[in-house]
Structures are given as structure tokens and as C-alpha cells.
N, C-alpha and C positions, 0 to 999 in steps of 0.2 A: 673443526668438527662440523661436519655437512648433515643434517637431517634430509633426507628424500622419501617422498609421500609417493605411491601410488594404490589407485583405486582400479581394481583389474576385475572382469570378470574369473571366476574360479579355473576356467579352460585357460585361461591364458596365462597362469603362474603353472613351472615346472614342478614336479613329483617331490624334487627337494626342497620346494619354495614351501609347498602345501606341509609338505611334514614338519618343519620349522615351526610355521604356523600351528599344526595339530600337537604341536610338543609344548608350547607358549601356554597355549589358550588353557591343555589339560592338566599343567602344571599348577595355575590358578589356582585350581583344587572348588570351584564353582560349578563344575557341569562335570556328567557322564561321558568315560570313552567311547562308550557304546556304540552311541550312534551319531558321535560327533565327526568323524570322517565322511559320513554320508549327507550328514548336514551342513561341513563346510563346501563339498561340492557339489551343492547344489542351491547353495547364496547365488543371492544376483548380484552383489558385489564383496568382493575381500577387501581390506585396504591394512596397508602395512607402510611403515616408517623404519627405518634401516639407515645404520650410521655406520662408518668404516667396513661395510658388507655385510655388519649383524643386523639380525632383529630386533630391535627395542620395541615395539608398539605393535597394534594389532585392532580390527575390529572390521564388525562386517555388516551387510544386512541379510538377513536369515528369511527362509522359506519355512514357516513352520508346519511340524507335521499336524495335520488334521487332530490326534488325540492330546496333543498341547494346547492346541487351539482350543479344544471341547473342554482343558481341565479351567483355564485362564478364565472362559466365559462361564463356567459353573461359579469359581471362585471369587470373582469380582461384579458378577452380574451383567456385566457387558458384552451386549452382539459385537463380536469382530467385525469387521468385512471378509469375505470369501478370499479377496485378495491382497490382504493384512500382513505387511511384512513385518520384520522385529531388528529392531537394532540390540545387539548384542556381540558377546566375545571381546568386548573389549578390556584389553589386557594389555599392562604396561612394564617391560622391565625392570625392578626397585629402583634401584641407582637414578633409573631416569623419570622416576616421578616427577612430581610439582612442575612439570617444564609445559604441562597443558600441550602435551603430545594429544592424547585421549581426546580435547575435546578439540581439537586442531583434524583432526582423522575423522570425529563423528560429524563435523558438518561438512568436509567433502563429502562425504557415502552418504548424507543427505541431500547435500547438492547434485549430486547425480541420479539418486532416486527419485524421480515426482511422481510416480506411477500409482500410488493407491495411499490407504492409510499407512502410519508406520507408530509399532507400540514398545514399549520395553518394558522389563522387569528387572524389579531389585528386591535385593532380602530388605525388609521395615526397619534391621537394625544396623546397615548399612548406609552412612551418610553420606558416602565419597560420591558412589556416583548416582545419588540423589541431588547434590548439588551439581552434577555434571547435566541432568536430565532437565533441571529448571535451567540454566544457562543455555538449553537448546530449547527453550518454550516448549518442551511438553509438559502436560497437568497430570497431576496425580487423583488418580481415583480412590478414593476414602476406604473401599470396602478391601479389607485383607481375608487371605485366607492361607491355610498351611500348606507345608511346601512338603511333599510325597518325598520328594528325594533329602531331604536332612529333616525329619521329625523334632519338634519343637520350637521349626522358626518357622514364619509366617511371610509372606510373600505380596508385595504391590505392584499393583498396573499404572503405569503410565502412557498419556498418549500424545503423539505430536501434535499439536493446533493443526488442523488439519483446513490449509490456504481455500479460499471460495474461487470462480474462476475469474473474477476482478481483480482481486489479489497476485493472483500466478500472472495474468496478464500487466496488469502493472510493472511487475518484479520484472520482469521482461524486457518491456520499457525502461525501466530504473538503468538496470545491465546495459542496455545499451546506452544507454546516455552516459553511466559512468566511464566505461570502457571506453566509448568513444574512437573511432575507429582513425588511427595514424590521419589518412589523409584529411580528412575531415581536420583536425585537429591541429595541424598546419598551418591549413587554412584561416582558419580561425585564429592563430596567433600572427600570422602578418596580416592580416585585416586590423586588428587590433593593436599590433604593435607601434603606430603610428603617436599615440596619446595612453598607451595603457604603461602604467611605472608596476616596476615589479608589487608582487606582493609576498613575502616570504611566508606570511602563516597558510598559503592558497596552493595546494599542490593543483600544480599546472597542467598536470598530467590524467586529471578526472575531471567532469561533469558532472551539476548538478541537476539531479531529476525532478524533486519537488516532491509533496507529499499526502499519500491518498488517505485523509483522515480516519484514525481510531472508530469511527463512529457514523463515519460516512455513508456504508453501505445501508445502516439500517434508519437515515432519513427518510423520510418519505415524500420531502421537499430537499432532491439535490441539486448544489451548486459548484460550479468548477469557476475556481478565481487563477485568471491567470493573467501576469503581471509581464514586464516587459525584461530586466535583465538584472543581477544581484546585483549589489551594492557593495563592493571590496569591503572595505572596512567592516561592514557589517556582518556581513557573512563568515567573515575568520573571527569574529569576535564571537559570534554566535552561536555555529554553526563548524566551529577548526576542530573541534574535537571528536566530529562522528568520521572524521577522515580518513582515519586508521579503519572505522569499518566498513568504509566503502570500497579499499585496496583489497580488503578481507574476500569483502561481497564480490568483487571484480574476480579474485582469482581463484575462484570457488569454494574459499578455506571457512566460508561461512555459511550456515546451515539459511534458505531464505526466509525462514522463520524469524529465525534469529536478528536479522539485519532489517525484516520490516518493522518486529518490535522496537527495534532503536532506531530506526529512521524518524516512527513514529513517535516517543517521545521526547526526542532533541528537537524535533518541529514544533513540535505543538509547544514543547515547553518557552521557545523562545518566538513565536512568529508572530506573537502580540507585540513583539518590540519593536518589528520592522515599521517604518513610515508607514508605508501603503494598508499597513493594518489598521495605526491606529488613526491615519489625518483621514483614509477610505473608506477602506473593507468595513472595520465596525461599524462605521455609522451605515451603512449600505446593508449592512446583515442586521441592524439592531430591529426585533420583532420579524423578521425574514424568514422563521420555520411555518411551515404548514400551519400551525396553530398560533402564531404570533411572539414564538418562541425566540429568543435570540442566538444565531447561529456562531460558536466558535472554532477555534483551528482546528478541532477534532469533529465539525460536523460537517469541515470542507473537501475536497484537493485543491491543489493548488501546485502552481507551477507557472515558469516563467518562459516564454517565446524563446530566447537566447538561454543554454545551461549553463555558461559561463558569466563574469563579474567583471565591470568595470567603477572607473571612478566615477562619483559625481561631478556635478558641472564647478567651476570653483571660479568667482567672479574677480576675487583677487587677483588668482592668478591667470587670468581670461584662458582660460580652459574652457572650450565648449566641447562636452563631448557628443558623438551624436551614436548613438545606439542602434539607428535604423539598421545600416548596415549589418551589423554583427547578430540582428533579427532577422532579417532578412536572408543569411545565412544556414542560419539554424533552422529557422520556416521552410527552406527549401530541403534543407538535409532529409532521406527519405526515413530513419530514423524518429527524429526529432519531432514531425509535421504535427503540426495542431492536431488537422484530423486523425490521426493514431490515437492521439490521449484522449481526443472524443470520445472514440469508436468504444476506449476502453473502460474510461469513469460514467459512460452513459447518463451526462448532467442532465437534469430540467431546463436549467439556465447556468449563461455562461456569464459573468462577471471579468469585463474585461478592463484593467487598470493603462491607462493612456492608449493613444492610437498606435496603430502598428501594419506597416506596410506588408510584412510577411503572413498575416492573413487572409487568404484567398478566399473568393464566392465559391463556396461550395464544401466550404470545410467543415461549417457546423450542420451543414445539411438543414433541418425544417428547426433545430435547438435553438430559442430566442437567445439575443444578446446584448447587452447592455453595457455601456461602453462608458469611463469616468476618466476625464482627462487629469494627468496630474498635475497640472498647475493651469495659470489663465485666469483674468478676469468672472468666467462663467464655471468656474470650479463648485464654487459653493451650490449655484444652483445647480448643475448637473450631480452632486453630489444627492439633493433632494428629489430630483426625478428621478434618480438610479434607485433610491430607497421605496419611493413610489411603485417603480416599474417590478421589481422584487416582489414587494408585497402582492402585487396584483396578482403573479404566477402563480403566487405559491398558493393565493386563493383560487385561481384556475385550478391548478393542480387537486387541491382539496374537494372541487366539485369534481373532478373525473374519478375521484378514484369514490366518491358516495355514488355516480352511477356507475359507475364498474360494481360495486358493491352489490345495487341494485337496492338504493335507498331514496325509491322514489317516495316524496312527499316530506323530505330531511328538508328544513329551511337554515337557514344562516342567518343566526341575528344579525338586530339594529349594531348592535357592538360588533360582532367578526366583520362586519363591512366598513364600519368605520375605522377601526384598525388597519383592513386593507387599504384606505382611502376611496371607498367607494360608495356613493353616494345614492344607494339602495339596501333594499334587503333583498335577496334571493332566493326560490326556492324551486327543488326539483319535484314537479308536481305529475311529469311523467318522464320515465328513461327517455335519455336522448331532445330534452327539452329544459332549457333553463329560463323561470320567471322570474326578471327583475320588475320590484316595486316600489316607487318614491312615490309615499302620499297613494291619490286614487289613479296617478299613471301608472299603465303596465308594457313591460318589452317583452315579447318572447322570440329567445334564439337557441334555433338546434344547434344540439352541440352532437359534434365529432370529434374523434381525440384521434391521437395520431398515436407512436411508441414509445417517443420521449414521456407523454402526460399529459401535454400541456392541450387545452384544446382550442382545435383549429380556426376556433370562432374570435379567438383569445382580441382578431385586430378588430371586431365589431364591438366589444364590449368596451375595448380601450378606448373608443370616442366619446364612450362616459366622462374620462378625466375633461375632456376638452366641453362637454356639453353637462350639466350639472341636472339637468331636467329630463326626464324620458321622452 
């Protein structure tokens, strides 16, 4: 028994297709015939599931008409969008319940719709496909009101987390990295095949994109960490089980809501355990927020040069692997390119774990970078400048955005510069002019900011670290 999924515009299922469908949906016994032929065509998409040539499954996204729209926002208090569409009609033949048909159908037809908001409704004492509505990350609006068409029951809104355009852009990103296109991916397995021993819990057949923190967008000191290439073992250990919904996310059967929320907390829940978190990044992020906050997996992104996993180096078994290559690969791929996930997470500063040949002059553009070798004699110390170099931005960053603000005469304690490691207090005594003062010497340097934040003055002030005295 073959389940077959398609998601069609309404013009392109035949007269017998549509009546199946309008026989399905008004069989439910949940909506009016009325004006349900009119409303199935003129959905922007249908989507049905059909086994041995029947229908079992159904659902669509709806055009609603204008005086549904007016009754919804009376009822629940909520401005739609003008161009608000509605996920509903979904309807599943008995027999073939429990099989997660339904929510298999509702995130294709959301995968294919990104065009505006999208809302649903359910009756309040309907639980079925109120757990079908949180399994697609839309929220529920509190305020009920009664339903015109069956008197006595009362009716809820739901809406889809509606993506920011970092977000959609990311998701984009993600896709392609997982998908990973044939030849590419070829490639990539005879480069590697040379020293790479299988790994069975690693489907070979996806990439990994990395992950745009929970919490990321609304830093106001952001940082992009981005490391050099996964670590086998770690990553099927870690990370084997969001696999199933990456093949999901790949072939559309997942809503991208849905797959950012668990992208995101399989990352975050495990990305304190990786090395480079806890021998690096932590000590590099500790006190690293704007306000001397310390930055975790959910206030990063993060991501690696190479999307695929090798082993580490193994001395026993003189195994040296060398990753360059397989960087350098991926750096090139047009896809993959640093500067793409620049252009996309638009960091303050870029947090770069070991060196790496496949980053090119011109990829972070004017974004500072700060670069922490993974191992080496001078580890410890570059470890303590990388924390320095940090704090400093993110106090750059703090003064740009008091005069963006337009808080001239806002000073900076004795304490916020000591925590940055700067050995002044400073004060913005007119827009476009920053006073530093140690003791009775004074410096003043105009500042101009650039788009990232950070300002352009950023390498005059750094000679502070080197010079302790004004």
C-alpha cells in the first residue's frame, strides 16, 4: 500500500478530482455546502493523499471570504492581514486515522505557501486537531467566541509563527545545505574517502547547516561562531536524532516552522557539549553581551566552514587528518560560501574557531573577526585576547547604538569599562563624538558607524589595549 501526496493548484485537479474532494470534506459534517465549491476553487492550494486510486486524506489553504474574515476579527480581537490565508478542510478517512496522514499534508501545503500569514480555526472542544495545530507551531489565541453556524459551541483562532526575513533566509540556507546537490556531494565523498571510515548512525546523504539561535535576532550584540568541520562521533551522538527531520525538511513533508523549532532545540540543547564550546566559545562569550551578559547557544548562530563530519586526529593510530581540503571545498561551493551566511545572520562580529583556508578577503566585508586556534602553544593566550577583542565590540556596539539613540551626554562607568577591559570611562558629550577619560587625560574620537554597528573608529580606540595611558 503506496500513500501518494499531491499539492496542486485547484485548476489543475479534474472536475471528478474536485467533487471527491467536495464529497470528503462535506461529509465531515464541520462546514457548509453552500459555499464550499466556491471556496474549494479558489484555494491557492488543495492537497490530497490517495491510496490504490481512493481518497483517504484531504486539506487545503483557503482564500477567505471577506465576511469570515470580519466575523474571526470581531470574535477574537485580532487584525488579520488583508492577505491571510486559512489552513483548513482537513479531513481524513476513519480507517485511515492515527497514520499522521493530516499532519504529513499540512506541512507540505505549508511548505509551499510562504506568501503572507496563515490562520486556523477549531471548535474549543475539539482536541484532535488542536494538537495537530501545536505540532505545526501555530499559537493559540485565548479569546473564544461563538460559532454562528452550530449554536452552543464556541470557536478558537490559531496562528502560524509567522517567520522574520532572517529566518525564511536562513531556512533557505538550511535546504540547501541539507539537500546538497548530487554533484557536490560526490565530490565531497572522494575527497574524503581517502581517511574518512564509515559512520553508520550519519546519513551520508544530508548536510549539516548549523544553527540560527532561538534568541539571536533580538541581541543587540550579535555574534556568528563559526567552527571548521563536525566531529563524527559527536555529532551522531548528539545530534542522530534530528535526522529523520531533516529528510522531512528536504522533501517538503515539513512545515519550516516546524523544523526551525527543532533544529533549534536539538542545538542548543546539546552544543554545550561540543569541545569548541566548552575548551573555546564559553570562555570567549563569558560576559560578551552588550551589557556584560554572558552569551549562550541560543544567543548565537553557529555553523561550520565544511557541512559534513570527519574523524579526529588519532595519535595512536597515526591518523592525521587534515580538514583543510574538505573546507576548502565547501568554501568554494556557491551554496555553502561563508559570505551567504554573512549576508544572512548579519553578525556584529564573527567568532572564528581554528584557521581556515577557505575564507576569502572580502567575505566578511567591513564585520570584524577574531580568530582562536584550536590548539598550539599560544591557545591559552589567544584564547584571552579573543575574550578581550569581544568585549571591546560589543562596548563599540553599545556606544553606537546610545548615539543612534541620540544620548548625547550618556557616560559609561568606571565599571562598564573595566569589564570591557578598557582602561577609561567614556562619555558621549556630543553626537558623533566619543570622550575618553583616564585620570585628568582626555581623547577625543569621532565616531562613524558603518551597518553592521560596530564603529569605524573601532581600530583607533584598540591602541588603548596596547597603550594603558591617553
Amino acid at each position: 500500500m503506496e500513500f501518494v501526496t499531491q499539492i496542486r493548484e485547484p485548476a489543475d485537479l479534474t472536475r471528478q478530482e474536485l467533487d471527491e474532494v467536495y464529497s470528503l470534506v462535506l461529509g465531515a459534517g464541520e462546514v457548509s455546502g453552500q459555499t464550499l465549491r466556491q471556496l474549494l476553487s479558489s484555494s491557492h492550494y488543495i492537497g490530497t493523499i490517495t491510496v490504490d486510486d481512493g481518497l483517504v486524506s484531504v486539506g487545503a489553504i483557503k482564500r477567505p471570504l471577506s465576511n469570515h474574515i470580519d466575523e474571526i476579527e470581531c470574535g477574537s480581537g485580532v487584525i488579520l492581514d488583508n492577505n491571510a490565508a486559512e489552513l483548513g478542510y482537513l479531513v481524513t478517512v476513519e480507517r485511515y486515522l492515527r497514520q499522521g496522514l493530516s499532519e504529513a499534508l499540512s506541512a507540505q501545503l505549508l511548505s509551499r505557501y510562504r506568501v503572507g500569514l496563515v490562520y486556523a480555526t477549531t471548535r474549543t472542544d475539539n482536541p484532535r486537531p488542536q494538537g495537530l495545530l501545536r505540532k505545526l507551531e501555530f499559537e493559540e489565541v485565548r479569546q473564544r467566541w461563538a460559532s454562528k453556524q452550530k449554536p452552543g459551541e464556541t470557536l478558537t483562532l490559531w496562528l502560524l509563527k509567522a517567520l522574520t526575513s532572517m529566518e525564511s533566509d536562513w531556512l533557505e540556507y538550511a535546504h540547501d545545505a541539507i539537500a546538497c546537490d548530487p554533484k557536490h556531494l560526490d565530490m565531497c565523498r572522494r575527497r574524503r574517502q581517502q581517511w574518512f571510515p564509515p559512520t553508520p548512525k550519519l546519513y551520508d546523504t544530508i548536510r549539516w547547516p548549523g544553527n540560527l539561535g532561538s534568541a539571536y535576532e533580538r541581541q543587540s550584540f550579535r555574534v556568528l561562531c563559526l567552527g571548521q568541520i563536525h566531529h563524527a562521533k559527536m555529532l551522531a551522538d548528539t545530534l542522530g536524532n534530528l535526522q529523520p527531520a531533516m529528510l522531512q525538511f528536504r522533501a517538503g513533508r515539513m512545515a519550516p516552522q516546524t523544523f526551525l523549532a527543532k533544529a533549534q532545540k536539538n542545538y542548543e540543547a546539546v552544543m554545550g557539549k561540543w569541545d569548541p564550546w566548552r575548551t573555546i566559545i564559553r570562555t570567549v562569550l563569558r560576559e560578551g553581551g552588550i551589557r556584560g551578559e554572558t552569551l549562550d547557544p541560543q544567543h548565537v548562530a553557529y555553523s561550520n566552514v565544511a557541512k559534513c563530519w570527519a574523524p579526529p586526529s588519532n595519535r595512536k593510530l597515526r591518523l592525521k587528518v587534515d580538514n583543510q581540503p574538505t573546507m576548502l571545498l565547501c568554501g568554494e561551493h556557491p551554496p555553502f560560501r561563508p559570505g551567504r551566511l554573512y549576508e544572512i545572520v548579519k553578525p556584529d562580529l564573527v567568532l572564528q574557531i581554528g584557521r581556515c583556508r577557505a575564507l576569502k578577503e572580502g567575505d566578511l566585508g567591513d564585520r570584524p573577526l577574531v580568530v582562536v586556534p584550536q590548539s598550539g602553544k599560544g591557545k591559552k593566550g589567544a584564547i584571552e585576547e579573543a575574550r578581550r577583542l569581544v568585549r571591546f565590540h560589543a562596548f563599540a556596539k553599545r556606544v553606537h547604538l546610545r548615539v543612534r539613540q541620540g544620548h548625547s551626554g550618556a557616560v559609561f562607568s568606571r565599571r562598564e569599562s573595566t569589564w570591557a577591559k578598557l582602561p577609561f570611562v567614556a562619555a558621549l558629550e556630543a553626537e558623533g563624538c566619543l570622550v575618553l577619560r583616564t585620570g585628568a587625560a582626555e581623547r577625543r574620537i569621532p565616531i562613524a558607524f558603518d551597518e553592521p554597528g560596530v564603529t569605524i573608529a573601532a581600530l583607533a580606540i584598540l591602541e588603548l589595549f596596547a597603550r594603558p595611558s591617553l
